[in-house]
C-alpha positions as CSV (number, residue, x, y, z in Angstrom):
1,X,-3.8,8.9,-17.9
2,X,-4.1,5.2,-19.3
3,X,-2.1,2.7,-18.5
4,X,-1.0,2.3,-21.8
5,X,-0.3,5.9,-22.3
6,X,1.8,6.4,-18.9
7,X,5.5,6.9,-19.0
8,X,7.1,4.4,-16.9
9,X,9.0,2.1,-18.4
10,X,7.5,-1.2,-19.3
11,X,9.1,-4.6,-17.5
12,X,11.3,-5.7,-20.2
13,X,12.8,-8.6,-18.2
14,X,10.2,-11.3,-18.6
15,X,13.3,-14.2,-17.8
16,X,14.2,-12.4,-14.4
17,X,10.1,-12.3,-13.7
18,X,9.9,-15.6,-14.3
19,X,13.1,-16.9,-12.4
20,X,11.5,-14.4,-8.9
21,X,8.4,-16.5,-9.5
22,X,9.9,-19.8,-10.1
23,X,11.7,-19.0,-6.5
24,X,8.2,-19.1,-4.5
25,X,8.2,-15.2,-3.8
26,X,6.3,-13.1,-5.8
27,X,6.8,-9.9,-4.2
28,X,9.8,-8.9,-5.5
29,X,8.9,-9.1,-9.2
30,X,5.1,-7.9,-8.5
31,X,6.7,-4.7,-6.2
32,X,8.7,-4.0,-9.3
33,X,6.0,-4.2,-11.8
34,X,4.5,-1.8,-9.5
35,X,7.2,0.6,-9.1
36,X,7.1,1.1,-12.6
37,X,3.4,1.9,-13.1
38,X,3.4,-1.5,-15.3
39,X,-0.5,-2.8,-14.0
40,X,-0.4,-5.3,-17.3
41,X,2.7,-7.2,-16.2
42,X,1.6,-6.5,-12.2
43,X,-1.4,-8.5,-13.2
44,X,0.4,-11.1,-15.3
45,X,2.7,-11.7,-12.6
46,X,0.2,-12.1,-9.8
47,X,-2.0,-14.4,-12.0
48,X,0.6,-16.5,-13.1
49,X,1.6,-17.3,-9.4
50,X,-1.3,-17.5,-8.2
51,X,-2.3,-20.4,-10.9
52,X,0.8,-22.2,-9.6
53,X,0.3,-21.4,-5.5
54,X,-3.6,-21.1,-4.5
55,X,-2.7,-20.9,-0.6
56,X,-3.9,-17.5,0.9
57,X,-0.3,-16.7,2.8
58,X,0.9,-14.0,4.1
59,X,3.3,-13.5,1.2
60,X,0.4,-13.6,-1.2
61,X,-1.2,-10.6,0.5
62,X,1.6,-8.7,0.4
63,X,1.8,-9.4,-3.0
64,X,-1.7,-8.2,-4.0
65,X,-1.7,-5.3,-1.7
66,X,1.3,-4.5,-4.5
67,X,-0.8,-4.8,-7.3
68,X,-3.3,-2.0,-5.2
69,X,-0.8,0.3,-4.8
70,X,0.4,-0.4,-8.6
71,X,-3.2,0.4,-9.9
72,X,-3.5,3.8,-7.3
73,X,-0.3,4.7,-8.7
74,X,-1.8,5.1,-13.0
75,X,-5.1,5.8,-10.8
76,X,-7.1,3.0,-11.9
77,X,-9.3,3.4,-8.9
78,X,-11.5,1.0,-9.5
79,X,-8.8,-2.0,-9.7
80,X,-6.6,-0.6,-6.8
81,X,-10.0,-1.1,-4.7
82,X,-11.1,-4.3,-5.9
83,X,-6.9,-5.6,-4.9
84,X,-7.1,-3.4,-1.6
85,X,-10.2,-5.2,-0.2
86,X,-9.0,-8.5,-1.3
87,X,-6.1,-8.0,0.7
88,X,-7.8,-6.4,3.3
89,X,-10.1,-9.8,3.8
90,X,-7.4,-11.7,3.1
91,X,-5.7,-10.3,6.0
92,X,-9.0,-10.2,8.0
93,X,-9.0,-13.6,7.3
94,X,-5.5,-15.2,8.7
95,X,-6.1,-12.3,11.7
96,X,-8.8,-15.0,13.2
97,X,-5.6,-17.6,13.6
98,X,-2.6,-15.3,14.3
99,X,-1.3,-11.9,15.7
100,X,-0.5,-9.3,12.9
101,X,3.1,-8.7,13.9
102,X,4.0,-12.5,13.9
103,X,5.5,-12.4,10.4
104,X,6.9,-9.6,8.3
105,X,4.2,-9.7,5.2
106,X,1.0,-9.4,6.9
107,X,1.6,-5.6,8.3
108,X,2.6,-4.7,4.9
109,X,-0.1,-6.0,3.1
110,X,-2.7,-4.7,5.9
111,X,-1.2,-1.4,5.9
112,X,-0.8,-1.0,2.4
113,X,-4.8,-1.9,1.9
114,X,-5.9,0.4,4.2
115,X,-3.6,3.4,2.6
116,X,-5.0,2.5,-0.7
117,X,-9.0,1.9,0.4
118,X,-8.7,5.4,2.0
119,X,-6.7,7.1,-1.3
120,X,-9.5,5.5,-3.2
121,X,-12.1,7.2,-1.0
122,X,-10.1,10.2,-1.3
123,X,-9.6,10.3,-5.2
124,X,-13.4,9.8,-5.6
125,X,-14.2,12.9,-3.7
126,X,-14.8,11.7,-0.6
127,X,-12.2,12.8,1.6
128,X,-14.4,12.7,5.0
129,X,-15.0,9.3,4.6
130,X,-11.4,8.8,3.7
131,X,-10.3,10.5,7.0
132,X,-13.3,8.0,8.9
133,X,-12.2,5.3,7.7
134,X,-8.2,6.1,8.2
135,X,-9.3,6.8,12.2
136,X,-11.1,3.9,12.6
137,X,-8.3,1.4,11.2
138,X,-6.0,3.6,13.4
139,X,-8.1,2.9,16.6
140,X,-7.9,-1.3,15.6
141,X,-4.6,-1.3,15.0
142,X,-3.3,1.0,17.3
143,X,-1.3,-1.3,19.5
144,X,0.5,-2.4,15.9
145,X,3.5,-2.0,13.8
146,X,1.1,-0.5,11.5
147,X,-0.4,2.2,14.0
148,X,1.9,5.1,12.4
149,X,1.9,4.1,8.8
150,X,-2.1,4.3,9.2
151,X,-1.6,7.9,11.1
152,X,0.4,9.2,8.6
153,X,-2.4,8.8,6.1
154,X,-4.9,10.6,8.1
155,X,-2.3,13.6,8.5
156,X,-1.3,13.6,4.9
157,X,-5.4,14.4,4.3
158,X,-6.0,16.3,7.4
159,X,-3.1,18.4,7.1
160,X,-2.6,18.6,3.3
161,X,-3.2,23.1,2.1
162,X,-3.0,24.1,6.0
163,X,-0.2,26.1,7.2
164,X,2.4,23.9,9.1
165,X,2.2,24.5,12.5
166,X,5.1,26.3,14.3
167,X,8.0,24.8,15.4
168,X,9.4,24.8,19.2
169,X,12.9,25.7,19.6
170,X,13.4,25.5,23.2
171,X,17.6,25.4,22.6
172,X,19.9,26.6,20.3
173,X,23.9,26.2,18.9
174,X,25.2,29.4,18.7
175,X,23.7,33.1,19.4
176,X,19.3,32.9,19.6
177,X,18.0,33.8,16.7
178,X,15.3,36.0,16.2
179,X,11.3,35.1,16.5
């Protein structure tokens, strides 16, 4: 489905947009533009602030790996990849001069440009690559806050039409129940 033909609501608040931008933070407005499967005003927002601040930040990241997840979301697959691997450099990038964990917006934007590089892989048919690719960001970042965002994304595509595996009940309230 098109953007244009999707049925979330369009961001009707263009004054409130402009007031979350005006404030130095774009996430908040981008994030919602997101939410609502609105990749015009996503793309507005995050040019318009990025005219005004040209500083690859953290925050900036964050905000673009938004506009990833906002394009995977009306499965634009082709946009959500191009935002995904300029976050994912981006975060490559400040990764030379810092620790991943040191601030809150960096293990967003990382994690949220790996989910969507491997949902692109996925969506194109590719799901072997997809699961590859999930494993080795897992391995990197395994000693991260972002270790089991990245592991749930290889179970969601390892896992997904298999029968869930059983379930250990070693105790009990009440009388056993049967097995």
């Amino acid at each position: 489905m098109s953007v244009a033909g999707s049925r979330a609501r369009p961001i009707r608040s263009a004054a409130l947009h402009a007031a979350l931008l005006a404030q130095g933070n774009p996430v908040p407005a981008i994030r919602k533009a997101a939410m609502a499967k609105d990749l015009a005003a996503t793309e507005k927002l995050l040019a318009d602030y990025r005219a005004r601040n040209p500083a690859l930040t953290p925050q900036w990241l964050e905000a673009v790996s938004w506009a990833a997840r906002g394009a995977s979301f009306v499965k634009e697959w082709d946009k959500a990849e191009a935002y995904a691997l300029e976050t994912f450099k981006g975060c490559q990038a400040l990764l030379k001069d810092r620790a991943l964990d040191a601030d809150r917006n960096l293990p967003i934007a990382l994690g949220a440009a790996i989910e969507v590089l491997g949902a692109v892989q996925d969506a194109r048919g590719d799901r072997g690559s997809a699961v590859q690719f999930l494993r080795k960001m897992h391995a990197q970042y395994k000693t991260t806050s972002i270790a089991t965002r990245i592991q749930k994304n290889i179970l969601l595509l390892t896992l997904e039409g298999k029968p869930a595996p059983p379930v250990a009940v070693p105790q009990w309230l009440g009388a056993k129940g049967k097995t």
